[in-house]
Backbone as a printed PyTorch tensor [residue, N CA C, xyz], in Angstrom:
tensor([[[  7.3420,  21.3350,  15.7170],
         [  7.8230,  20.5260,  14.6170],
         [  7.4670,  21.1680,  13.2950]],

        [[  8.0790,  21.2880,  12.6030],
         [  7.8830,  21.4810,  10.9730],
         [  7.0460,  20.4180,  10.3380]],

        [[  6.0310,  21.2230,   9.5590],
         [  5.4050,  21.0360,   8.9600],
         [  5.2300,  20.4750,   7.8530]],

        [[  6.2970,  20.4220,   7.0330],
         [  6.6850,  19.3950,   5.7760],
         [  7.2840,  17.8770,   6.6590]],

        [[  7.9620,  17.9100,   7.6070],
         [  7.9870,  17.0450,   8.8790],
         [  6.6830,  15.8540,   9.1650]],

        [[  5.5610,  16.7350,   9.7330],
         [  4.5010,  15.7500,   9.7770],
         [  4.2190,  15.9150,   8.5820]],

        [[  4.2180,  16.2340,   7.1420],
         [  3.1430,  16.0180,   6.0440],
         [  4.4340,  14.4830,   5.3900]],

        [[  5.1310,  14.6710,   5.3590],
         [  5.9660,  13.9570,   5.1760],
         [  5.8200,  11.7920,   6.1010]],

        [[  5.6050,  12.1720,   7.0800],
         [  5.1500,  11.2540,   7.7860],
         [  4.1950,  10.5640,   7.5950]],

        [[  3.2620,  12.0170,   7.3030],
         [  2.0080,  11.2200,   6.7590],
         [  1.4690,  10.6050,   5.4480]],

        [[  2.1990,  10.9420,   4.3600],
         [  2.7110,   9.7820,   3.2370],
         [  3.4070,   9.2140,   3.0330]],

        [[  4.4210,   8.9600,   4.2650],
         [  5.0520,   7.2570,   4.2110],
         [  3.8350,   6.6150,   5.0830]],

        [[  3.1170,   7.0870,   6.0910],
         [  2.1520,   6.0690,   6.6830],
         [  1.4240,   5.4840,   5.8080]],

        [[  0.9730,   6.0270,   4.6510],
         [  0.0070,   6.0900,   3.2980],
         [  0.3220,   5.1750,   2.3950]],

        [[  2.0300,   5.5930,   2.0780],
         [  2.5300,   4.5720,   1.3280],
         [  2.6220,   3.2980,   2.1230]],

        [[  3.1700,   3.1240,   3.3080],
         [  2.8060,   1.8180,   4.1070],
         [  1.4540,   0.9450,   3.4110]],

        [[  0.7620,   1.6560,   4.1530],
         [ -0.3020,   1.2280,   4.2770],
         [ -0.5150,   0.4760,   2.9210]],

        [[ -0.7240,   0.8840,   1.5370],
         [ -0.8600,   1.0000,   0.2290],
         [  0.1340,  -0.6130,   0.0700]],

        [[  1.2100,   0.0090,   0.1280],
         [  2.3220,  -1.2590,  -0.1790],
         [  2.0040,  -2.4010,   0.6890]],

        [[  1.8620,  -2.2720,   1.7530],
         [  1.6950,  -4.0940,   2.4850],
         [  0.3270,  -4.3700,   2.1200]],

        [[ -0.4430,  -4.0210,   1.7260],
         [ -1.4740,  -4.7630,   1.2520],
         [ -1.7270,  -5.0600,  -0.0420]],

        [[ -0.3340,  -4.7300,  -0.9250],
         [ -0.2500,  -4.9700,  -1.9990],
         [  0.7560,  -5.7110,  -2.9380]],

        [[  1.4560,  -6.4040,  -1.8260],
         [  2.4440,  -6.8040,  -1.5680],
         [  2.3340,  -8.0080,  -1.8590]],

        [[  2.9770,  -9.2860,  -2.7680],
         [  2.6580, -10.3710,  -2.6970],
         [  3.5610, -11.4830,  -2.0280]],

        [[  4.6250, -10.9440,  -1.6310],
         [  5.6590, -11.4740,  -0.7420],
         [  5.2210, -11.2890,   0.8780]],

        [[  5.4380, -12.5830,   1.6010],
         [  4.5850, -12.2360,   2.7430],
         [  5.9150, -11.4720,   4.0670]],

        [[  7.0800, -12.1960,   3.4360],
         [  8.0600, -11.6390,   4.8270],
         [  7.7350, -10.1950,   4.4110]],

        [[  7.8660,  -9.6210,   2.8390],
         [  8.2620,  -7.9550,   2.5330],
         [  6.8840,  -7.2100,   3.3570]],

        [[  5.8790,  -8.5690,   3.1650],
         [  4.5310,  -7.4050,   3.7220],
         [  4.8500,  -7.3170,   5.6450]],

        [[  5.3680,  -8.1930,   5.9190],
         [  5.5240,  -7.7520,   7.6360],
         [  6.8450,  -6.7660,   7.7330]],

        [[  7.4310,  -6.8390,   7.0310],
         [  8.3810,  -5.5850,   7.2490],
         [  8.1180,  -4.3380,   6.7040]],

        [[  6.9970,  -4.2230,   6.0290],
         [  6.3170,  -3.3570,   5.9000],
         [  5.3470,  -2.7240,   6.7060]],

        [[  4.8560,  -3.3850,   7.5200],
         [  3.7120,  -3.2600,   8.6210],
         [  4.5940,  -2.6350,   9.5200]],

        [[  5.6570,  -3.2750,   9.9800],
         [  6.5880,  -2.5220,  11.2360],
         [  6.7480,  -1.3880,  10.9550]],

        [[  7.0710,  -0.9500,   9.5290],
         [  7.2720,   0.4380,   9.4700],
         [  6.2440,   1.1310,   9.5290]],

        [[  5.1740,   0.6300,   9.0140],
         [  3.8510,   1.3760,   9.7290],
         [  3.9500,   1.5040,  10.8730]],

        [[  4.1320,   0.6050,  11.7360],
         [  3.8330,   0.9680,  13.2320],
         [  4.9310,   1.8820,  13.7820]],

        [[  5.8540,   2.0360,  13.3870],
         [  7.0390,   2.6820,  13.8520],
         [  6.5760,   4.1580,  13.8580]],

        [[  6.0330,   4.2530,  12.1870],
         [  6.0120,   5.3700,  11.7820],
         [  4.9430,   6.0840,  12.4990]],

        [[  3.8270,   5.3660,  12.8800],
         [  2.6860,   5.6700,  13.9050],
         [  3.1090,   6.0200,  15.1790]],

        [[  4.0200,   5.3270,  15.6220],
         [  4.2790,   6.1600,  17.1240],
         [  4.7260,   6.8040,  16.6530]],

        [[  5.7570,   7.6270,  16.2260],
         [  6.3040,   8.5630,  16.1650],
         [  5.2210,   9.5130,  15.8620]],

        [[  4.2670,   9.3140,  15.0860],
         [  2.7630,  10.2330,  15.1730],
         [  2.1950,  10.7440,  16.4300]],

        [[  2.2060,   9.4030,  17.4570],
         [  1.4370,   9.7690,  18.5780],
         [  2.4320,  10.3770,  19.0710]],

        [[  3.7590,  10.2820,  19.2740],
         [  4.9170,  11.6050,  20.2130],
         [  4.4830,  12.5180,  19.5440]],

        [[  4.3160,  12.8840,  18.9110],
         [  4.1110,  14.0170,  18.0250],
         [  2.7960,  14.7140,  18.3740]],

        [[  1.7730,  13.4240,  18.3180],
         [  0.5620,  14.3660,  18.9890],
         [  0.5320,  14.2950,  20.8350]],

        [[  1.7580,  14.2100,  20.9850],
         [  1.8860,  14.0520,  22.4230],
         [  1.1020,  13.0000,  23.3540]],

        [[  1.2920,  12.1860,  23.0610],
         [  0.4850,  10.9460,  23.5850],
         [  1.5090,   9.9580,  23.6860]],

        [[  2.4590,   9.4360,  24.4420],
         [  3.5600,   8.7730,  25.1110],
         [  3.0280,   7.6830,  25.4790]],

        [[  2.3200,   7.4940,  25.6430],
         [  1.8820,   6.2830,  26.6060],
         [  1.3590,   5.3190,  25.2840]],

        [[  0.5480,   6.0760,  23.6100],
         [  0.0560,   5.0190,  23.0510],
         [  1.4490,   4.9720,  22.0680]],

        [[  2.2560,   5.7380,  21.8430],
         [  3.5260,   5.7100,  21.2050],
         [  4.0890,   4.4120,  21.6600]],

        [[  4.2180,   3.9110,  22.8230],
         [  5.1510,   3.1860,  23.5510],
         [  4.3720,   1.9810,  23.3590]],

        [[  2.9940,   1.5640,  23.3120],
         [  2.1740,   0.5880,  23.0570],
         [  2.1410,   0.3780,  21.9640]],

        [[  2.2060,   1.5120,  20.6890],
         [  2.0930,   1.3950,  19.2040],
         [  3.5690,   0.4860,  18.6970]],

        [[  4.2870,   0.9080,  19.2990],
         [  5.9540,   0.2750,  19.3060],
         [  6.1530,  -1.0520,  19.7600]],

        [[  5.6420,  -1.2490,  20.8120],
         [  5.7870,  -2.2630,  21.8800],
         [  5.0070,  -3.4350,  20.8920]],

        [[  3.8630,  -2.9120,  21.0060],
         [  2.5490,  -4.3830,  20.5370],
         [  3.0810,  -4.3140,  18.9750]],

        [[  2.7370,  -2.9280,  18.0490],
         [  2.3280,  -2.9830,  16.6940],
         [  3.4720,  -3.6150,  16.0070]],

        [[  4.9830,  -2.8370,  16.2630],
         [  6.1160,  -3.1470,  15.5110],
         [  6.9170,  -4.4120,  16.5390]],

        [[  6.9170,  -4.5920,  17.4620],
         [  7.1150,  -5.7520,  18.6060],
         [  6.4670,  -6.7880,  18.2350]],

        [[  5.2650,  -7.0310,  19.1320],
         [  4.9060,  -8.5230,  19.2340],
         [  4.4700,  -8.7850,  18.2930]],

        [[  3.5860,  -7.7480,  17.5260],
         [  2.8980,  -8.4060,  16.3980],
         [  3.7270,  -8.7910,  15.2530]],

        [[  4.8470,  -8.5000,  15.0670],
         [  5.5670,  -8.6510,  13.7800],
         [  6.4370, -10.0230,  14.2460]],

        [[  7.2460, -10.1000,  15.5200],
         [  7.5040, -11.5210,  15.9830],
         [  6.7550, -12.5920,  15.6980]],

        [[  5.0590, -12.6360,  16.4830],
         [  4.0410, -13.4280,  15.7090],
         [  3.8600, -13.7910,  14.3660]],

        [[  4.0600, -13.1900,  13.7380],
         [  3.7680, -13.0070,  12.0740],
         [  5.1810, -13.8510,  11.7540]],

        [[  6.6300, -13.2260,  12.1650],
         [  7.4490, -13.6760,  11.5200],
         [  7.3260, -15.9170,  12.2020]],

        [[  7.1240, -15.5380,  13.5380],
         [  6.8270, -16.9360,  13.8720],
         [  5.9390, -17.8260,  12.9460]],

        [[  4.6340, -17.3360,  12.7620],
         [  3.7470, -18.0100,  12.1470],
         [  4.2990, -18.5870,  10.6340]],

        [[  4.9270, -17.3010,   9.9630],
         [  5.3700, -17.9690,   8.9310],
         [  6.3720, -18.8980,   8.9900]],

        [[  7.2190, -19.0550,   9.8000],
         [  8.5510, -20.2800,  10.0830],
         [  7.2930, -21.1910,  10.8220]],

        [[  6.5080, -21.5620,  10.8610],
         [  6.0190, -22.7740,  11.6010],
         [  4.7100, -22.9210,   9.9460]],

        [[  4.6020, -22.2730,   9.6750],
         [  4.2110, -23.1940,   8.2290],
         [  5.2490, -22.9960,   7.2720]],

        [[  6.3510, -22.7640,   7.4080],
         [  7.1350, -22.8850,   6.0220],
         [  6.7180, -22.1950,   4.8130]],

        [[  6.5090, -21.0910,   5.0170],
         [  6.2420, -20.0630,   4.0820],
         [  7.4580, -19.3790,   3.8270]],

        [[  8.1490, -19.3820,   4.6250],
         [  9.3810, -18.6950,   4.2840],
         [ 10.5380, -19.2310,   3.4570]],

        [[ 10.8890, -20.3400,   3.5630],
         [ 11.2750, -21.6030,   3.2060],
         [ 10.5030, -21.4650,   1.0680]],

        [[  9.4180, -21.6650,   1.6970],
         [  8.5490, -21.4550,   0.0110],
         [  9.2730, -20.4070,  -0.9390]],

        [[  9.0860, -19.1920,   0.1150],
         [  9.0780, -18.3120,  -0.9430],
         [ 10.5450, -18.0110,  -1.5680]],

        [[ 11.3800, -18.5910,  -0.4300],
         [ 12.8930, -18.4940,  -0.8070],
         [ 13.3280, -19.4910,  -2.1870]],

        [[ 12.3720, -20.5670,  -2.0410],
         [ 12.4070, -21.6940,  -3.0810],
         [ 11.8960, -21.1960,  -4.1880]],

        [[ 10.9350, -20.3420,  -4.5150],
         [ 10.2460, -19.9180,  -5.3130],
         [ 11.0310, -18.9290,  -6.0300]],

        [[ 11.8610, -18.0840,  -5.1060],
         [ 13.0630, -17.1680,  -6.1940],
         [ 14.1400, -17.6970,  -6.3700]],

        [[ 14.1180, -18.5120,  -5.9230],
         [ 15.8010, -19.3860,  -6.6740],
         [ 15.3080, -19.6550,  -7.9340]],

        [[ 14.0250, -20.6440,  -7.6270],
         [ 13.5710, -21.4020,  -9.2110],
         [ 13.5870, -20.4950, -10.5200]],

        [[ 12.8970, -19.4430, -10.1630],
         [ 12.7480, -17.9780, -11.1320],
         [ 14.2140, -17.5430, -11.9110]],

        [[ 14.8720, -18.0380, -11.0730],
         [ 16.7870, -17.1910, -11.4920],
         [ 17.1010, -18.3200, -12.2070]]])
């Protein structure tokens, strides 16, 4: 693989990282996290490790972001924040 390839990878993981925790919108911060995790397996294919690629995918950008998006539709956070940018306009 080319080398501007992984350096490249490795400051969108950076910027990930940086942006969802800085994020004050909560859906933008879980769709931010997925791309972390996305962007992480594709790290571990890379460092040849298949098996945590497929778990990094599966759990990180999978279940955990389902959970998250669940949690927020069962407190109505989502609902909020949609209310909150109408009011603003």
């Amino acid at each position: 693989m080319s080398d501007l390839f992984i350096f490249l990878l490795l400051v969108f993981l950076i910027v990930c990282a940086v942006a969802a925790s800085l994020t004050k919108k909560l859906l933008a911060s879980i769709v931010i996290f997925m791309s972390y995790s996305l962007i992480m397996s594709v790290i571990w294919v890379l460092l040849e490790s298949p098996d945590l690629a497929i778990t990094e995918a599966a759990v990180g950008a999978g279940v955990t972001s389902l959970l998250f998006f669940t949690t927020l539709k069962k407190i109505h956070a989502i609902e909020e924040e949609i209310r909150d940018e109408q009011a603003e306009k």
